[in-house]
N, C-alpha and C positions, 0 to 999 in steps of 0.2 A: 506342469503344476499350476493350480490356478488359474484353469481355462476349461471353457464347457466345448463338446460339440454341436456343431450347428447344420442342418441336415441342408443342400441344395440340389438343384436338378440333377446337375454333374458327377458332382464329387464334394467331400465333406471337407469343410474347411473350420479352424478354428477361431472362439471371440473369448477374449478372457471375460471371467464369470464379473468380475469386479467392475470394470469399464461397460459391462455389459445391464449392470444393475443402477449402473450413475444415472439419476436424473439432470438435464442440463435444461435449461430455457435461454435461446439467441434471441437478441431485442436486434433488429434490422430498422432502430428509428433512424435516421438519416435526422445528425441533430446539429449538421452545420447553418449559420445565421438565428441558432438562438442563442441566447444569453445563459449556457453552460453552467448552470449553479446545481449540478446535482451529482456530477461525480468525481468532485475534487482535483477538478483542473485549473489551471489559469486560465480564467475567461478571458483572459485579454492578448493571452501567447506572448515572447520575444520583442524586441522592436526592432520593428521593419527594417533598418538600415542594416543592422547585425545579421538578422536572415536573409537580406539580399546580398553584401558583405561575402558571408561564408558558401551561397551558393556557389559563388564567382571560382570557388576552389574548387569544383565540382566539374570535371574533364572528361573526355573519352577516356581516355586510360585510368582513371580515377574507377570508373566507372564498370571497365572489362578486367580491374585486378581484385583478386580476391583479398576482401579484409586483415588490416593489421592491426591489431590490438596492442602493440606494446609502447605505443606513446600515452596513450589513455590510462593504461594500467599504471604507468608511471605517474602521471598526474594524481591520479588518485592517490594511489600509494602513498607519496608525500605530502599529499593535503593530509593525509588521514594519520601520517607517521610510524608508517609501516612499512616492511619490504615487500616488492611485489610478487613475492612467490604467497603473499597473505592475502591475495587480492584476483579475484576473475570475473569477468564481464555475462551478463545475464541477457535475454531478451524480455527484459523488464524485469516486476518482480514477481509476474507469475510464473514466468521459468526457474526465478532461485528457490520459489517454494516446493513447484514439482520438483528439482535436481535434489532439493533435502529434505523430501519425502522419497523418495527414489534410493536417494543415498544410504538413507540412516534409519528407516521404517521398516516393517515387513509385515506379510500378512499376516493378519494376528496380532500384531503389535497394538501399542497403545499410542496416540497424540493426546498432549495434553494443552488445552488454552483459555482465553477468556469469552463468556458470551453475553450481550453480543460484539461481533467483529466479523470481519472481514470473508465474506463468503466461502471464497475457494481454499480455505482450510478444509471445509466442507467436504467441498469438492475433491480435493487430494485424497483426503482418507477415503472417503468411495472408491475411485479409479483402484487405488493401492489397496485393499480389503482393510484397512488399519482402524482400530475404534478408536473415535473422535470422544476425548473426555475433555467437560467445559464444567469452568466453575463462572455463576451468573454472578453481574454485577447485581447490587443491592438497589433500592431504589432511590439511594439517595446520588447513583454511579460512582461508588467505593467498591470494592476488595475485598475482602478477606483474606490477609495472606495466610493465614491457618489453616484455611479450606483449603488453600491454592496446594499449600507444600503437604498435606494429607492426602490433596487428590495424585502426589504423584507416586506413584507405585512402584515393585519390583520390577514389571514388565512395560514399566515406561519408556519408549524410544526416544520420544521429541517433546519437549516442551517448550511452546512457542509463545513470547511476550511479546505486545506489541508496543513500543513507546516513539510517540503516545499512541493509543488502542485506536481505533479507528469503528464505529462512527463516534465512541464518546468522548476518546482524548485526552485520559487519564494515564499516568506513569506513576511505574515503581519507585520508591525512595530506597536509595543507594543501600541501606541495611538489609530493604524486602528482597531487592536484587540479591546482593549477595546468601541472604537464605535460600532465594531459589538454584540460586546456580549452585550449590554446598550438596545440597540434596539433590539436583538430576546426576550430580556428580557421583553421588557416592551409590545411584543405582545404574548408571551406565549411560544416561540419556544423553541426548544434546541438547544443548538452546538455541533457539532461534531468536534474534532479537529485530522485530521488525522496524525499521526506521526507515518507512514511506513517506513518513512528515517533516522526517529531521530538515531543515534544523528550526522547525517552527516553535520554539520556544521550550526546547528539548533539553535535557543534558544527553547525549550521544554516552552508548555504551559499548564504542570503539576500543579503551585502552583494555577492557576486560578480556579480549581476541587476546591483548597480547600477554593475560593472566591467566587463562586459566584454555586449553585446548579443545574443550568441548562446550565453546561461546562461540555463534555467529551473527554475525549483524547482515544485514540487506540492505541496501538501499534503491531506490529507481530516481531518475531522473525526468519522471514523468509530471512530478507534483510541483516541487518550488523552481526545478528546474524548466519546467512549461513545455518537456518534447515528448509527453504523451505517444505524438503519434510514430515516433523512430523505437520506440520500445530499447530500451536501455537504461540496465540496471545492473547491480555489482555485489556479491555477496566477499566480507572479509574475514579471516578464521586462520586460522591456524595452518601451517604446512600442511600437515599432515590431512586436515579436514579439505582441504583447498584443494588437494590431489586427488583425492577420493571424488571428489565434485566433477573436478574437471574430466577424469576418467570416466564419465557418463553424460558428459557433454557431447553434442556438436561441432564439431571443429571451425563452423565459420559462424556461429547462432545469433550473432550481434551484423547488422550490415554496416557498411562503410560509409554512409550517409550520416546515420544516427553515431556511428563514433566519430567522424569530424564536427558535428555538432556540440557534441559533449565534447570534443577537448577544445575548440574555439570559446565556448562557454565557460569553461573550467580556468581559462586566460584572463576571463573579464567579469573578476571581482565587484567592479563598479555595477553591471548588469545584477547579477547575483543579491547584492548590499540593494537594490534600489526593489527587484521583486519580491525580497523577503518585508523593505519596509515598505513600501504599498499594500500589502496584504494586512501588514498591522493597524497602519491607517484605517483602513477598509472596517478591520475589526472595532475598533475604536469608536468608530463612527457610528456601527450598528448595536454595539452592546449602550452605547449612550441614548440612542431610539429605543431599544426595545427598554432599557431603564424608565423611559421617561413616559411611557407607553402603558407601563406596567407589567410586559408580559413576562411569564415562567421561561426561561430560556439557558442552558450551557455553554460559556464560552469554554471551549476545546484547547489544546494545545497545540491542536493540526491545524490545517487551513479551512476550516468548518464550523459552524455553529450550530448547535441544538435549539429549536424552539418548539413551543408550545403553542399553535393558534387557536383561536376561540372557535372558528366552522371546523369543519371535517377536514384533515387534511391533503385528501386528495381533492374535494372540490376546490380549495386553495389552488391545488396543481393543474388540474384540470384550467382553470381559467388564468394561471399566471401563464400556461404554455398557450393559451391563444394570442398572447402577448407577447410571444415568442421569447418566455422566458423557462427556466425547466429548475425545479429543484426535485430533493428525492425525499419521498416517503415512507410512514411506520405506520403497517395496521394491526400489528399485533404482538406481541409480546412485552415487555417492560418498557419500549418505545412506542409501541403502538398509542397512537394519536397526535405524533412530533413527528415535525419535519427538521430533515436536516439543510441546512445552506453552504456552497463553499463560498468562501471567503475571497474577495478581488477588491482591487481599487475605490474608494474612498467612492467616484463616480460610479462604477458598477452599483456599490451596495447603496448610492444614492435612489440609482434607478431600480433596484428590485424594492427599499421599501417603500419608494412611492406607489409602484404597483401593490405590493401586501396590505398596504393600510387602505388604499381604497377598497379592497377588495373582503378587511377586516372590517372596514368602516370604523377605524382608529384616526388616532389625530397625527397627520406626519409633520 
């Protein structure tokens, strides 16, 4: 079901019709030694002592034994005040969004989310045949949560919130929450609640997992945590959701490298406390230039900022990457003509607005 034939020399083999219909496009830029401002990483990663530190744990037999998750899991779990039968490890968070499209979708079904945001919603619903329903932000990047709870339907499966959204960075107020989550409920849906950003200035909507059984949060430890490249990430839910997940898992999907990093990190608070506030620094710093500048700009809730430049703005991009700097652009839709920036250290966002304002020819 769900799959075409595909005729070969040989013999006939099959492609499903759905994966076979996805449009993808791979970016193979090799974007190590520029200044990382385009898709919400730490430009600046860990400090070195700590990554040299935790290597040092890193053995032969470390290395020939197949992964253990149950210290990590644990960690989490009690940061987060939960048991850890409510808690399982992701390889990032694009694997908890394929596992709860997988899980909880079917063809034909319906997703429900905001646009714009985060691609590979996109994407999930193509591979899985499932219609992708979006209600758009306004132009002032508000909501409607009357469109939002009209557009969810009978044949709704998922309705996925992201706090804060991703590229604008807006969140629900704990009433709109609780109206969406009343209503996926009472036609069968689940929630997804993305928290890629948490905890950049977030209220987390962790306790609701433990309110209501068809609530899940996501997280990755790619963003404030800075291990992008270990890919690890953790969805928390309910027993009963959590099994279901995990029954379509992987049994090793997370490597043993990327989980000693996350639970060495998960130890050290201070680390944590010091990269969430340099990032606010950062922000601080740059919403007070673009203030003074004058220009139309979003500060986000995530580790991002919206701006509006006066050229086009990819020839912006175009010349800040010969600068060996990289931010990400909009050419069309309700962002079309704004670039987005991720947010780093006070000194980072020193040196990318020196570069934008020459390049603005504004006053830095």
């Amino acid at each position: 079901m769900g799959s075409l034939r595909m005729k070969s020399e040989g013999a006939e083999m099959y492609r499903d019709k759905y994966i076979a219909s996805t449009y993808r496009i791979k970016d193979h830029t090799d974007r190590r030694g520029y200044l990382r401002l385009d898709m919400n990483e730490n430009p600046e990663g860990l400090p070195e002592d700590f990554v040299r530190e935790t290597v040092k744990k890193i053995t032969p037999e470390f290395l020939a034994s197949y992964p253990q998750k149950d210290n990590l899991l644990g960690l989490i779990a009690g940061r987060e005040g939960v048991d850890v039968q409510n808690v399982t490890l992701t390889n990032g968070s694009d694997e908890g969004m394929r596992l709860v499209f997988e899980t909880f979708t079917h063809a034909g079904g319906r997703v429900l989310t905001v646009t714009p945001t985060f691609e590979m919603y996109q994407v999930y619903a193509s591979m899985f045949g499932v219609e992708l329903d979006t209600v758009l932000f306004k132009e002032d990047f508000t909501i409607e949560t009357e469109e939002l709870l009209g557009a969810i339907k009978e044949d709704t499966n998922l309705v996925v919130l992201l706090n804060p959204n991703s590229p604008i960075g807006t969140e629900f107020t704990e009433e709109e929450f609780e109206r969406i989550v009343a209503k996926a409920e009472a036609v069968g849906a689940v929630v997804l609640v993305d928290e890629a950003y948490y905890p950049f200035g977030v209220e987390s909507k962790v306790e609701h997992c433990r309110k209501y059984p068809h609530v899940m949060v996501m997280r990755t430890f790619s963003k404030w945590c800075s291990l992008a490249a270990l890919r690890v990430g953790y969805l928390i839910g309910s027993e009963e959701c959590i099994h279901l997940i995990e029954n379509a898992q992987s049994t090793y999907n997370v490597n043993s490298v990327g989980i000693l990093f996350a639970e060495e990190l998960l130890k050290r608070e201070d680390i944590l406390d010091s990269l969430r506030q340099s990032m606010e620094a950062g922000r601080d710093y740059l919403v007070s230039q673009l203030e003074s500048a004058g220009y139309r700009y979003y500060a986000s809730r995530g580790n991002y900022i919206l701006i509006k430049p006066k050229r086009e703005p990819q020839v912006i991009a175009e010349a800040l990457k010969k600068e060996y700097i990289l931010i990400k652009t909009y050419r069309k839709g309700m962002l079309g003509g704004w670039v987005r920036i991720t947010l780093g250290s006070r000194k980072v966002m020193e040196k990318f607005w020196k570069s934008f304002c020459r390049m603005e020819e504004c006053d830095s």
